[in-house]
PQR file of N, CA, C, O and H, with PARSE charges and radii, in Angstrom:
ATOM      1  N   UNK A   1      11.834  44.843 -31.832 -0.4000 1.5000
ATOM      2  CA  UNK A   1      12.995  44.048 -32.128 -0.0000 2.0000
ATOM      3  C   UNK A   1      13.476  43.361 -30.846  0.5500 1.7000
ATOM      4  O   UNK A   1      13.613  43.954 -29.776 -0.5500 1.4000
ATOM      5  N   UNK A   2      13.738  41.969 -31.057 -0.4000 1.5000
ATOM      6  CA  UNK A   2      14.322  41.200 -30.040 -0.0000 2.0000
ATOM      7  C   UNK A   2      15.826  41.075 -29.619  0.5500 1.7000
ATOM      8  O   UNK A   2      16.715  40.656 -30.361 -0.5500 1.4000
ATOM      9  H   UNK A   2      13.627  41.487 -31.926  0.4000 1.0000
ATOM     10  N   UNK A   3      15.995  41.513 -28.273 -0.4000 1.5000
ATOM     11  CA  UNK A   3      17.783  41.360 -28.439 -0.0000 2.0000
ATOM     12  C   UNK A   3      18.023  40.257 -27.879  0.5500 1.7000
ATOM     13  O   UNK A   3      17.023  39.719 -27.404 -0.5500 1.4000
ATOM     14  H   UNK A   3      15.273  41.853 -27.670  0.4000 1.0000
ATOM     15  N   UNK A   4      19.083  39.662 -27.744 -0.4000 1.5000
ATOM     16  CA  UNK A   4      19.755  38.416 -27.213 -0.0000 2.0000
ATOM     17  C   UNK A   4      19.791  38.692 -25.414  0.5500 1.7000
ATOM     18  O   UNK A   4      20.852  39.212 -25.067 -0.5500 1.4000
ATOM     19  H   UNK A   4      19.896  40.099 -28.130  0.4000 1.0000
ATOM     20  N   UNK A   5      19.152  38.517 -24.667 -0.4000 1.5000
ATOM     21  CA  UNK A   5      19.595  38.522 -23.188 -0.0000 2.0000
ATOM     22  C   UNK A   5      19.575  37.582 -22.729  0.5500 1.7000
ATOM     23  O   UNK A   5      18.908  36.802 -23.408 -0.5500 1.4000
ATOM     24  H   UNK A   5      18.291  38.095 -24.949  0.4000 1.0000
ATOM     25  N   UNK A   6      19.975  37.138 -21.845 -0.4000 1.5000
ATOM     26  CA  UNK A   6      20.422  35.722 -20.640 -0.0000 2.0000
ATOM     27  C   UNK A   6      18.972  36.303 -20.141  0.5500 1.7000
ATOM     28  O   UNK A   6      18.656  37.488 -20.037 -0.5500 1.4000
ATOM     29  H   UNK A   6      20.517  37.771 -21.293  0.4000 1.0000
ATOM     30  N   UNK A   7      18.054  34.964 -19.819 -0.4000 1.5000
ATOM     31  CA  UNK A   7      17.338  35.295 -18.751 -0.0000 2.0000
ATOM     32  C   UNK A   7      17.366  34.107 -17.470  0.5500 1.7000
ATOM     33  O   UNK A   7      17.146  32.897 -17.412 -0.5500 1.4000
ATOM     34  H   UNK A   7      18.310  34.001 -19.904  0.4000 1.0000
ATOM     35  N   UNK A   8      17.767  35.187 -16.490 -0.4000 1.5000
ATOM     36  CA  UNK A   8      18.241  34.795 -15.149 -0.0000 2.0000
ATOM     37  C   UNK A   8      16.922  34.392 -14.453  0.5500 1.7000
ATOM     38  O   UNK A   8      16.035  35.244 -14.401 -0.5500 1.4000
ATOM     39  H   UNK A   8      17.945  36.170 -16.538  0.4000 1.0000
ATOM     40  N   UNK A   9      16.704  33.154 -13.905 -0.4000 1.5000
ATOM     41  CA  UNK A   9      15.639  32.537 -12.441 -0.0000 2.0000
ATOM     42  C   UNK A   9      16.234  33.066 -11.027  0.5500 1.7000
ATOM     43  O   UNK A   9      17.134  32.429 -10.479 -0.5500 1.4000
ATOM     44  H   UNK A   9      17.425  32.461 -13.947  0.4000 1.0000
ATOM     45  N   UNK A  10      15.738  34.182 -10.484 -0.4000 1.5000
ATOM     46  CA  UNK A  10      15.704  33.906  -8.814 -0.0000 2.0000
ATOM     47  C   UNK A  10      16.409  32.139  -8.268  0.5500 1.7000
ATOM     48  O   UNK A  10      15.987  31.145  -8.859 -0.5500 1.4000
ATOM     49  H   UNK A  10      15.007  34.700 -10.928  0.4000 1.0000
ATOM     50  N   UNK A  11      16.900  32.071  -7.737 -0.4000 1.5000
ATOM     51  CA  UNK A  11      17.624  30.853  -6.997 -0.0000 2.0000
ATOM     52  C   UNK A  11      16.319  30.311  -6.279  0.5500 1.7000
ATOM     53  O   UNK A  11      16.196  29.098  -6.108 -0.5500 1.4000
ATOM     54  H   UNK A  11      17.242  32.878  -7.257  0.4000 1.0000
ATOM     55  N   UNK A  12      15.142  31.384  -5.772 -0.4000 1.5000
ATOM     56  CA  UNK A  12      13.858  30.949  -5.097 -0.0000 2.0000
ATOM     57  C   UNK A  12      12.992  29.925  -6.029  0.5500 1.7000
ATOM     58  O   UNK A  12      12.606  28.786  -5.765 -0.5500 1.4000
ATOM     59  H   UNK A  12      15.242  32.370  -5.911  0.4000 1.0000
ATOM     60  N   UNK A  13      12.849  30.567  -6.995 -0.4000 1.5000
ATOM     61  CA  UNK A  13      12.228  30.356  -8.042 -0.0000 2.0000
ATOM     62  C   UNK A  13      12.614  29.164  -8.821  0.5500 1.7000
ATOM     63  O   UNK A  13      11.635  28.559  -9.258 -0.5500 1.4000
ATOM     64  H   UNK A  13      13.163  31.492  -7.210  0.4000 1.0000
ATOM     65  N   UNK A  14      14.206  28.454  -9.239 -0.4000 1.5000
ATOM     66  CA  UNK A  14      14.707  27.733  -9.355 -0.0000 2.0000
ATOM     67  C   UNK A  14      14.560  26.444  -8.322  0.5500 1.7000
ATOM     68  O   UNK A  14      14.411  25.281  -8.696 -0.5500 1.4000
ATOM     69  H   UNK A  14      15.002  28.946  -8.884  0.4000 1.0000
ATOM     70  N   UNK A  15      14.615  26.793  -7.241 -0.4000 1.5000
ATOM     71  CA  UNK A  15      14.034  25.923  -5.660 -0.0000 2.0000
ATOM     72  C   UNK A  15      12.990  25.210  -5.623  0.5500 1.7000
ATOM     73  O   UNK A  15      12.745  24.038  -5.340 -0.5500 1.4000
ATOM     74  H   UNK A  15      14.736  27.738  -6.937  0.4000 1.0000
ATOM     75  N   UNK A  16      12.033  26.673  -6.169 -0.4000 1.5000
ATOM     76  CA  UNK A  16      10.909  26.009  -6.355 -0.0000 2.0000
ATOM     77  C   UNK A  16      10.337  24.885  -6.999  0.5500 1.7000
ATOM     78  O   UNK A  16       9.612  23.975  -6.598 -0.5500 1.4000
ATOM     79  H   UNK A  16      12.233  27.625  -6.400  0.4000 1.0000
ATOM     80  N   UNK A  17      11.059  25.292  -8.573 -0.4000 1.5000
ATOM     81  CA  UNK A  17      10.533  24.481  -9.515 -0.0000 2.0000
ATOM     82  C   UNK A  17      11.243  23.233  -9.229  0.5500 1.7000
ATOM     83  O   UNK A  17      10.482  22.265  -9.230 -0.5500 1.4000
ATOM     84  H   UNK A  17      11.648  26.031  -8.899  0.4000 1.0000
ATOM     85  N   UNK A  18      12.479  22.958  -8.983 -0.4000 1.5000
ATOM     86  CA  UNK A  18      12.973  21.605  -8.439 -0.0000 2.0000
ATOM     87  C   UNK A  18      12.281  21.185  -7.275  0.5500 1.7000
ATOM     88  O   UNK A  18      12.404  19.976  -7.080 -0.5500 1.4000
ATOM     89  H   UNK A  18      13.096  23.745  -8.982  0.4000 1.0000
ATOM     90  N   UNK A  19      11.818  21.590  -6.711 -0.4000 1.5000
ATOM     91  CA  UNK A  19      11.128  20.720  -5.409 -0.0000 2.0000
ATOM     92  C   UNK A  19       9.760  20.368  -5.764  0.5500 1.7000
ATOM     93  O   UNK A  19       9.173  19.529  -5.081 -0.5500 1.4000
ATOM     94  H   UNK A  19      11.718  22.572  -6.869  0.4000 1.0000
ATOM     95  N   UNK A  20       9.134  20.974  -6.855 -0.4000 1.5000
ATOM     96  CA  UNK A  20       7.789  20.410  -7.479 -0.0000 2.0000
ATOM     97  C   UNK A  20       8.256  19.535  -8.335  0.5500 1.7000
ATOM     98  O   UNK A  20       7.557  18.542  -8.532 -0.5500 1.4000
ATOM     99  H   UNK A  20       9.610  21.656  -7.410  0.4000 1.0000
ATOM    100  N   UNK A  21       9.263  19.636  -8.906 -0.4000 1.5000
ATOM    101  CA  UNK A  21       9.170  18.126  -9.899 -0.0000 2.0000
ATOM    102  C   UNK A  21      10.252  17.340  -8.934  0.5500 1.7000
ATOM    103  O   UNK A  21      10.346  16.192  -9.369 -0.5500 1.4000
ATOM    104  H   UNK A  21       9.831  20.443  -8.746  0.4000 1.0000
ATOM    105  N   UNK A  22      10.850  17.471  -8.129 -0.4000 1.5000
ATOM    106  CA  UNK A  22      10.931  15.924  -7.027 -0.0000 2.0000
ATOM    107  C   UNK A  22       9.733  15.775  -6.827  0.5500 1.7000
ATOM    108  O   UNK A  22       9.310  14.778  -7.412 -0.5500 1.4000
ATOM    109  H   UNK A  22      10.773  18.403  -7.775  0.4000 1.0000
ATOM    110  N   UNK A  23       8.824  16.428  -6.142 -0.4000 1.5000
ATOM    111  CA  UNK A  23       7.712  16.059  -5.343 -0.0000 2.0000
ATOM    112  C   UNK A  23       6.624  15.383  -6.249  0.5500 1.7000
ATOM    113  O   UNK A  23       5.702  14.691  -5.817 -0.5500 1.4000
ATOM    114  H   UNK A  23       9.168  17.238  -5.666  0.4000 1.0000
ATOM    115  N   UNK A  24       6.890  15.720  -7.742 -0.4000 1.5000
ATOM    116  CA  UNK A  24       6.400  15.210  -8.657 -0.0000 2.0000
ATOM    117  C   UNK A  24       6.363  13.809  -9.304  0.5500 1.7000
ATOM    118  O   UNK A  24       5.369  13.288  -9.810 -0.5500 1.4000
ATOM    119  H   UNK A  24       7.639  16.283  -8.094  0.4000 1.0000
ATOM    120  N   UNK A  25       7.816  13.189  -9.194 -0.4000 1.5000
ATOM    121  CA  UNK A  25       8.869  12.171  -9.378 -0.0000 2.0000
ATOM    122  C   UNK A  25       8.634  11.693  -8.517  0.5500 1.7000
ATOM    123  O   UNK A  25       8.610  10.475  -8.696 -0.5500 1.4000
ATOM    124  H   UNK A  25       8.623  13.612  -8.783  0.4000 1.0000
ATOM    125  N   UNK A  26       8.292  12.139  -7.006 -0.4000 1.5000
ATOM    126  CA  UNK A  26       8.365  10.739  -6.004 -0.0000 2.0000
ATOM    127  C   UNK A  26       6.576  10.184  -5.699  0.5500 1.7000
ATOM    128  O   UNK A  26       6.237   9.212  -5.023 -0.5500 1.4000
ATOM    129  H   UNK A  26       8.311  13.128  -6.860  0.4000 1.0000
ATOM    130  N   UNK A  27       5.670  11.152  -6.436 -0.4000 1.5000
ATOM    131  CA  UNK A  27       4.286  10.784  -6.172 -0.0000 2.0000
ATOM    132  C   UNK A  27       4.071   9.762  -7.814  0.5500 1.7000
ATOM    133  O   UNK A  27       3.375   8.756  -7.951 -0.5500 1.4000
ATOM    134  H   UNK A  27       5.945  11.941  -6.985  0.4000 1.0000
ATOM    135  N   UNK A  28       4.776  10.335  -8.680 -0.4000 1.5000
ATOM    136  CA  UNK A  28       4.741   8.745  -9.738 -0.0000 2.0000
ATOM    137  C   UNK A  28       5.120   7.434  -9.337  0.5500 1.7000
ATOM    138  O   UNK A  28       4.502   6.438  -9.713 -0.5500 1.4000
ATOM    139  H   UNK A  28       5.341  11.153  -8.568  0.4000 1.0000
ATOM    140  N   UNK A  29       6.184   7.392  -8.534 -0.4000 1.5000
ATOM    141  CA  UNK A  29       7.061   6.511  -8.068 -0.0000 2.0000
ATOM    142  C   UNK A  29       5.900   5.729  -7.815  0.5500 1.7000
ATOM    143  O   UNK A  29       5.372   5.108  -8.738 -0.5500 1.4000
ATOM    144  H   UNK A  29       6.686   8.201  -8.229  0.4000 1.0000
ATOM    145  N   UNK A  30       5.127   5.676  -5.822 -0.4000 1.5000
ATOM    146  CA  UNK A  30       3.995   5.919  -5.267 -0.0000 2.0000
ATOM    147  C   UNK A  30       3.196   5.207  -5.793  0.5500 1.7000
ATOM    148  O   UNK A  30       2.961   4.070  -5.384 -0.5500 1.4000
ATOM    149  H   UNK A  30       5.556   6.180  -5.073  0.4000 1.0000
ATOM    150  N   UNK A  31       2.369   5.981  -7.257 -0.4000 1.5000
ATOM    151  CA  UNK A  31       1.592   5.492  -7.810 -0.0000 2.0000
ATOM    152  C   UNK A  31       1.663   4.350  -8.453  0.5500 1.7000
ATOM    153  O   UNK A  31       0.811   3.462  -8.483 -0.5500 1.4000
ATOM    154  H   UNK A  31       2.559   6.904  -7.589  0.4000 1.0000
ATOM    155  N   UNK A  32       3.270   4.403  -9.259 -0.4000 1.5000
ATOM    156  CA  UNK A  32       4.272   2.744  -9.421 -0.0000 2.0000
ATOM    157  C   UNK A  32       4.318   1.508  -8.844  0.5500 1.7000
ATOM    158  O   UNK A  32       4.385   0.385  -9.343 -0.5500 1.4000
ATOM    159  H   UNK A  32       3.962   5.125  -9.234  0.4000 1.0000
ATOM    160  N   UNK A  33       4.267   1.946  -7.543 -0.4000 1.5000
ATOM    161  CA  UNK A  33       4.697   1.147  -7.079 -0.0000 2.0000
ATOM    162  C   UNK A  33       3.234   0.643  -6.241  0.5500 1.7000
ATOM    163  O   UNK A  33       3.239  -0.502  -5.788 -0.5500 1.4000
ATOM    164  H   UNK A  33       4.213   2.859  -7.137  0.4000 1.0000
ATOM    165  N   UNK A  34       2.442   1.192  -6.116 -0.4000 1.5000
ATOM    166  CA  UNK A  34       0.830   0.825  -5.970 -0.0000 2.0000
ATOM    167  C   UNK A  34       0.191   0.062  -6.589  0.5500 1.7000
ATOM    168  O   UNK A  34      -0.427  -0.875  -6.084 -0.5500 1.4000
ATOM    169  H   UNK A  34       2.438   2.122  -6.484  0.4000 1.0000
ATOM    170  N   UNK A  35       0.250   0.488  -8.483 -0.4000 1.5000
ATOM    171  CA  UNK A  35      -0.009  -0.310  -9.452 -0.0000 2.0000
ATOM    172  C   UNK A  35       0.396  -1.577  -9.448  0.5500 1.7000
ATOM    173  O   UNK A  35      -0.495  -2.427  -9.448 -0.5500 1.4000
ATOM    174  H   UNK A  35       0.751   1.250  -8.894  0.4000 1.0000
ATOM    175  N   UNK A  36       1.671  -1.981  -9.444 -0.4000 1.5000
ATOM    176  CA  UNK A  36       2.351  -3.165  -9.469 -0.0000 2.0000
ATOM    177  C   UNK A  36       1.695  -4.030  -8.229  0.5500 1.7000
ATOM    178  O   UNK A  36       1.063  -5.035  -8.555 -0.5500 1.4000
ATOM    179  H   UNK A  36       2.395  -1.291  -9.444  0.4000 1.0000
ATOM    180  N   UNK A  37       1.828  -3.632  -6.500 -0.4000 1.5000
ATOM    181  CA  UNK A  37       1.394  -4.350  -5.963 -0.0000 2.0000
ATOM    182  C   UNK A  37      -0.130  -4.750  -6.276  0.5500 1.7000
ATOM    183  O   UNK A  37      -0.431  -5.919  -6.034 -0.5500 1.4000
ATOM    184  H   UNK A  37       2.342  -2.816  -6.236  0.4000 1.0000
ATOM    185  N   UNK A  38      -1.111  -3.909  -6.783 -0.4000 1.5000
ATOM    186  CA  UNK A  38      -2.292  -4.236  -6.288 -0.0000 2.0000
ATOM    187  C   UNK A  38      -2.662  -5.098  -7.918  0.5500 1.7000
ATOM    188  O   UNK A  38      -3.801  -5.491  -8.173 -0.5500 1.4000
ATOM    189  H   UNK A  38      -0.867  -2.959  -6.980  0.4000 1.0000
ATOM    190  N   UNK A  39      -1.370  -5.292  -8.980 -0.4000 1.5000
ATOM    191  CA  UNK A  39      -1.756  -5.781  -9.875 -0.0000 2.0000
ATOM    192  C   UNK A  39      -0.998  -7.416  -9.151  0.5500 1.7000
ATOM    193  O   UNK A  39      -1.428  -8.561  -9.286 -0.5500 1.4000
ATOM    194  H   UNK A  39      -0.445  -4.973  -8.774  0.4000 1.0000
ATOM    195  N   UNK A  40      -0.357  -7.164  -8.755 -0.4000 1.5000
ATOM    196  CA  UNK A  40       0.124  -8.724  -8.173 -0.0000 2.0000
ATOM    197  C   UNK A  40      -0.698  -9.385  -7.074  0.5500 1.7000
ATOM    198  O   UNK A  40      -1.006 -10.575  -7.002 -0.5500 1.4000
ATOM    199  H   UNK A  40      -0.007  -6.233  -8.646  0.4000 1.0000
ATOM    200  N   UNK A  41      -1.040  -8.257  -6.112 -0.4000 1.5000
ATOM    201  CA  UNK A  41      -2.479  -9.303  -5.672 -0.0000 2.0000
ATOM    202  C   UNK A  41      -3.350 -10.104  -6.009  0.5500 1.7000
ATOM    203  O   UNK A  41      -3.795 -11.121  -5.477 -0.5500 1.4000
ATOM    204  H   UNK A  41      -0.790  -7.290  -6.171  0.4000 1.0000
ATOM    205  N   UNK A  42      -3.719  -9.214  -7.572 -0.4000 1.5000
ATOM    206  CA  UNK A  42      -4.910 -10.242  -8.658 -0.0000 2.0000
ATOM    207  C   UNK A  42      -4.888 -11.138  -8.585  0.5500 1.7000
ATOM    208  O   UNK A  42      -5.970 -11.719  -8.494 -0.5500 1.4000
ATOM    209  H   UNK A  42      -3.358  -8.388  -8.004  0.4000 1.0000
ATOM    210  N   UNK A  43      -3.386 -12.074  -8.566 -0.4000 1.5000
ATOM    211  CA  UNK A  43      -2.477 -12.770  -9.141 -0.0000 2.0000
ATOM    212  C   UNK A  43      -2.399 -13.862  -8.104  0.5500 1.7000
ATOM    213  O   UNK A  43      -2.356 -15.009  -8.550 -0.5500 1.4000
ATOM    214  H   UNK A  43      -2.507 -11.602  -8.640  0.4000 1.0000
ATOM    215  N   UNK A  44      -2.366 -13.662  -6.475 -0.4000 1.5000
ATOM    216  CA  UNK A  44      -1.902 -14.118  -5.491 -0.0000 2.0000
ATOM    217  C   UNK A  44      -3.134 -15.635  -5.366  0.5500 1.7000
ATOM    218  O   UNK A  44      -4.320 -15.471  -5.078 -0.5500 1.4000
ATOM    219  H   UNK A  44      -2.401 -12.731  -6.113  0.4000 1.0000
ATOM    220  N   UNK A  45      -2.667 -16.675  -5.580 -0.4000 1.5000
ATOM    221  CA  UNK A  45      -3.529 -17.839  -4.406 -0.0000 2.0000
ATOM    222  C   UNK A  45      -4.162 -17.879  -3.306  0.5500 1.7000
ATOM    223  O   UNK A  45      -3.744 -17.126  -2.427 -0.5500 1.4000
ATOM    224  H   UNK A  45      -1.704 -16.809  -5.814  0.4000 1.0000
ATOM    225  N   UNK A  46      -5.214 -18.649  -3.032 -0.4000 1.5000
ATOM    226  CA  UNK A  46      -5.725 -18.462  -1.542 -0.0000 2.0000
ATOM    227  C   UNK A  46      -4.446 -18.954  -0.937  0.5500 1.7000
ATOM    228  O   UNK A  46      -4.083 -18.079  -0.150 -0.5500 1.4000
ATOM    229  H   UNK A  46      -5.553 -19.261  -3.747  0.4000 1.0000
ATOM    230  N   UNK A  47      -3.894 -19.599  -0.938 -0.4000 1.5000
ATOM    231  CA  UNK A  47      -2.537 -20.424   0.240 -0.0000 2.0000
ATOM    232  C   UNK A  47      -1.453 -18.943   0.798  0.5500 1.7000
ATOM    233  O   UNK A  47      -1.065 -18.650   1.929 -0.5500 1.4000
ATOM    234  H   UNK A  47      -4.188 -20.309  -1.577  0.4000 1.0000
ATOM    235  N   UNK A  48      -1.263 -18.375  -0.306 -0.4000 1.5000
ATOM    236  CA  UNK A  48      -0.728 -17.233  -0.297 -0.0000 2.0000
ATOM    237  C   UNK A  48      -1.342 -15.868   0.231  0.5500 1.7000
ATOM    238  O   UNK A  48      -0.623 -15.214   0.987 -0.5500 1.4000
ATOM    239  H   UNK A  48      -1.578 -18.613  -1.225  0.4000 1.0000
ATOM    240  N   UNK A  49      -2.414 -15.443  -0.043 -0.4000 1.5000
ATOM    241  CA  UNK A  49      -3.065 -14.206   0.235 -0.0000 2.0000
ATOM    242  C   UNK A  49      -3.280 -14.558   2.133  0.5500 1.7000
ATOM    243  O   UNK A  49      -3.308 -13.652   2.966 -0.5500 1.4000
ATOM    244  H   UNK A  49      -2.998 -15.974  -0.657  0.4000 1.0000
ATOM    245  N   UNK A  50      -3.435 -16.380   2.550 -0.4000 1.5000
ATOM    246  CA  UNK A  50      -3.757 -16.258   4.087 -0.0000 2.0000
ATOM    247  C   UNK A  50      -2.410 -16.190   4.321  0.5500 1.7000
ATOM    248  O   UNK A  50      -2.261 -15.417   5.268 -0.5500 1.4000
ATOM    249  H   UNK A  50      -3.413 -17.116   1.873  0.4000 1.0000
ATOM    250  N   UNK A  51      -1.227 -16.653   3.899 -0.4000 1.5000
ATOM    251  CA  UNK A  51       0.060 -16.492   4.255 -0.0000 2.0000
ATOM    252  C   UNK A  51       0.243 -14.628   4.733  0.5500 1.7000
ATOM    253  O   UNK A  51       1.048 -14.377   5.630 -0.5500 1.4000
ATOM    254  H   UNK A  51      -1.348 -17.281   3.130  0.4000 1.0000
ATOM    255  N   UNK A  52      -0.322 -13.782   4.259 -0.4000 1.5000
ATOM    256  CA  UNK A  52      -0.008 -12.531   4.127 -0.0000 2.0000
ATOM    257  C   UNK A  52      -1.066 -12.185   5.303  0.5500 1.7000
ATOM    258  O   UNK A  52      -0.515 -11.382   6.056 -0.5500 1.4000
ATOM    259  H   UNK A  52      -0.976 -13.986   3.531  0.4000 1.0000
ATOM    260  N   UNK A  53      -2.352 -12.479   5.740 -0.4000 1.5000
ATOM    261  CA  UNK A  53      -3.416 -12.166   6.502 -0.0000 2.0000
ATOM    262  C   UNK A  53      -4.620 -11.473   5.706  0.5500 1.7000
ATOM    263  O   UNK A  53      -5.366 -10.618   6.183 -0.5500 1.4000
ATOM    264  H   UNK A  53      -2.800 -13.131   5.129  0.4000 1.0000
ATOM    265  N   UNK A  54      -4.682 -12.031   4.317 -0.4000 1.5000
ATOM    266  CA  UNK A  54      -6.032 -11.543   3.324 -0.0000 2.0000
ATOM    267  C   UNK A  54      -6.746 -12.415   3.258  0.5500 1.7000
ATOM    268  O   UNK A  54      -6.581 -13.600   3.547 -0.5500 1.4000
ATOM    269  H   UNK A  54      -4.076 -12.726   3.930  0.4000 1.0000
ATOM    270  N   UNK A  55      -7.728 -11.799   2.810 -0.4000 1.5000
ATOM    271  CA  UNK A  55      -9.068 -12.587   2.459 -0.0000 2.0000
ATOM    272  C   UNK A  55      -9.248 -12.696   0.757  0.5500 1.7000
ATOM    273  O   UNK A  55      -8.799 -11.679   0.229 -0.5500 1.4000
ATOM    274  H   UNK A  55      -7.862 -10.836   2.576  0.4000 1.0000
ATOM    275  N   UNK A  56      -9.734 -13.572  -0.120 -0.4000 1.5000
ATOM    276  CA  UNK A  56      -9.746 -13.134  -1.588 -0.0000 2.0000
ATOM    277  C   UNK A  56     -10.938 -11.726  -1.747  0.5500 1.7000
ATOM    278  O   UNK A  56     -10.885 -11.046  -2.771 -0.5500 1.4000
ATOM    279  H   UNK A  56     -10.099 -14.399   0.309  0.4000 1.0000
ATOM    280  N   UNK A  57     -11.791 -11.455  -0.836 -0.4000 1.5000
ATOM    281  CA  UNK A  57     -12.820 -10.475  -1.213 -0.0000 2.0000
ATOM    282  C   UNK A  57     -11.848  -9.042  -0.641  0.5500 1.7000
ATOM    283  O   UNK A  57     -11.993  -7.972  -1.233 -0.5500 1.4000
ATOM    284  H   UNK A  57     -11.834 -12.008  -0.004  0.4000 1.0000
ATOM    285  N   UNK A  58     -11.063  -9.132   0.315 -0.4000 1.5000
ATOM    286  CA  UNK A  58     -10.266  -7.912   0.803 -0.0000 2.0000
ATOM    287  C   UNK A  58      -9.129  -7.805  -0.218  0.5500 1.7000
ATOM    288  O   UNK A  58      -8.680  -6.664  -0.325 -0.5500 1.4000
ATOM    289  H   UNK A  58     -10.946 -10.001   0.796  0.4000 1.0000
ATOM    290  N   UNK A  59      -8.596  -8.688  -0.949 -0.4000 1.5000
ATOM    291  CA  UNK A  59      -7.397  -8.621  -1.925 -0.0000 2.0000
ATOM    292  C   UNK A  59      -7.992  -8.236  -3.084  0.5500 1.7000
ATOM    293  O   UNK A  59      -7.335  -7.651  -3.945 -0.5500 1.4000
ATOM    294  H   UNK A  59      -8.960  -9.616  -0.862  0.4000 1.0000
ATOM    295  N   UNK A  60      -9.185  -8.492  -3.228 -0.4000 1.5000
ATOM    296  CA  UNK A  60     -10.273  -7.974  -4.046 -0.0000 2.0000
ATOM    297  C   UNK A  60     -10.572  -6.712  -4.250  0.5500 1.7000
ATOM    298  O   UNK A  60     -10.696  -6.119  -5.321 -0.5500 1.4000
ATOM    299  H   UNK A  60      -9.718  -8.967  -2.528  0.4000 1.0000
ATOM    300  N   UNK A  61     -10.715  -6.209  -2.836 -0.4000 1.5000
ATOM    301  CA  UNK A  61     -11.007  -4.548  -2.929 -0.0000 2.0000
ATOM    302  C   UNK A  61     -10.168  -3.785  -2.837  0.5500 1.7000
ATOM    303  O   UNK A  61     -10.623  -2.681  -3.136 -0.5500 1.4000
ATOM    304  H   UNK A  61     -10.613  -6.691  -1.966  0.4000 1.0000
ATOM    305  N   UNK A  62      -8.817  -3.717  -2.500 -0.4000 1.5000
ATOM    306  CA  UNK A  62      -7.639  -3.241  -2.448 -0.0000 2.0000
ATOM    307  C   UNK A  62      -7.053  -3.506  -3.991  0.5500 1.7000
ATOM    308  O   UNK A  62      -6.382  -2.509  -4.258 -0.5500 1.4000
ATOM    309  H   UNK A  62      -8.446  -4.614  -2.257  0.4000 1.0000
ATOM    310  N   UNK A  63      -7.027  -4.425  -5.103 -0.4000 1.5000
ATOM    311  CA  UNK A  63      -6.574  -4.736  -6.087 -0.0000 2.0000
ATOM    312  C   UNK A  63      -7.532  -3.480  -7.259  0.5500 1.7000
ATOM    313  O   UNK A  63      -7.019  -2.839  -8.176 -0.5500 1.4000
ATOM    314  H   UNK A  63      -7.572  -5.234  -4.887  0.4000 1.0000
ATOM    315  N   UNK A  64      -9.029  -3.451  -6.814 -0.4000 1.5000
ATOM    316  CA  UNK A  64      -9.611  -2.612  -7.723 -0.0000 2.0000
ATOM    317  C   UNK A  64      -9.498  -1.015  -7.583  0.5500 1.7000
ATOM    318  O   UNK A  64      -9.807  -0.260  -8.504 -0.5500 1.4000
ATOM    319  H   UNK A  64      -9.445  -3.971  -6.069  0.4000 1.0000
ATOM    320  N   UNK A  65      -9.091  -0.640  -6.514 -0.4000 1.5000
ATOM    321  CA  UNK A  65      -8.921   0.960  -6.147 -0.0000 2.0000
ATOM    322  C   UNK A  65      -7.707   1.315  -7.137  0.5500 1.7000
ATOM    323  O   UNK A  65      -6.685   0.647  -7.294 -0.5500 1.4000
ATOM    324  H   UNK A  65      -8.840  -1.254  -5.765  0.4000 1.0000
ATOM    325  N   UNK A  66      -7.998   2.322  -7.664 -0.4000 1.5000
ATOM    326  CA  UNK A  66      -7.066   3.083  -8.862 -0.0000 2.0000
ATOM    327  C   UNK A  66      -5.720   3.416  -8.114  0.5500 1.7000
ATOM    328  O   UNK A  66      -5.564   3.678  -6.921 -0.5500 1.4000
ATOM    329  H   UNK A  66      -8.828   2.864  -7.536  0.4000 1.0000
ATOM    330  N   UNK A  67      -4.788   3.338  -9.125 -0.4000 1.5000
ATOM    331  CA  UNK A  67      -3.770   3.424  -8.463 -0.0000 2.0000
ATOM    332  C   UNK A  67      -2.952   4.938  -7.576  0.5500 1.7000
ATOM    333  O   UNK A  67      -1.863   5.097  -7.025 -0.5500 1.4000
ATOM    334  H   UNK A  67      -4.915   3.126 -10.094  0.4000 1.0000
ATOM    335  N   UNK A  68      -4.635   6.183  -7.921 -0.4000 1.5000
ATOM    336  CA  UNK A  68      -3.842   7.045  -6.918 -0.0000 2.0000
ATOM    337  C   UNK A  68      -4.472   7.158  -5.675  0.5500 1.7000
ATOM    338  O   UNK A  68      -3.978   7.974  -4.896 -0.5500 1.4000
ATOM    339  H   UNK A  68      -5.520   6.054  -8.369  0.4000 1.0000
ATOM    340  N   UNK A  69      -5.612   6.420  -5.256 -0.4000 1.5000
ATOM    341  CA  UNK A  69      -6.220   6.246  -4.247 -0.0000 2.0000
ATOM    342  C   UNK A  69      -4.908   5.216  -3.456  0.5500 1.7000
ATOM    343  O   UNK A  69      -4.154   4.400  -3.987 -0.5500 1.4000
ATOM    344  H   UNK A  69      -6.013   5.758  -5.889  0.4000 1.0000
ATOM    345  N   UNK A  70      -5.027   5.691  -1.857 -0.4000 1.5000
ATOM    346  CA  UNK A  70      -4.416   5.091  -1.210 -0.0000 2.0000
ATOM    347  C   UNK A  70      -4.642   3.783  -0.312  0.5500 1.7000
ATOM    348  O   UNK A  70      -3.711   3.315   0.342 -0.5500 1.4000
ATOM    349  H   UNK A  70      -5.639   6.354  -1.426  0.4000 1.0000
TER
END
């Protein structure tokens, strides 16, 4: 038979799990914000990509790397 108890987390344990899902939350972010640039490179003109110091074959290879590769 099951009784009703409060079950209490260690404050460690509570620590923990919040600092893995920040650390979690800020490596999506990261990956967010990776995606977007290397999908707007696709996108970029030659006039533009030399404005920045790219090449279209280097905006090229930086645009195809997945977005958790760095």
């Amino acid at each position: 038979m099951m009784t009703d108890q409060h079950c209490t987390v260690p404050a460690s344990v509570g620590q923990r799990i919040h600092g893995l899902l920040a650390y979690g939350l800020e490596v999506l972010c990261i990956w967010q914000h990776r995606c977007r640039g290397r999908h707007a490179l696709r996108h970029l003109d030659d006039r533009l990509l030399k404005d920045i110091g790219l090449s279209r074959v280097a905006a090229a290879r930086e645009a195809s790397k997945p977005f958790w590769r760095p």
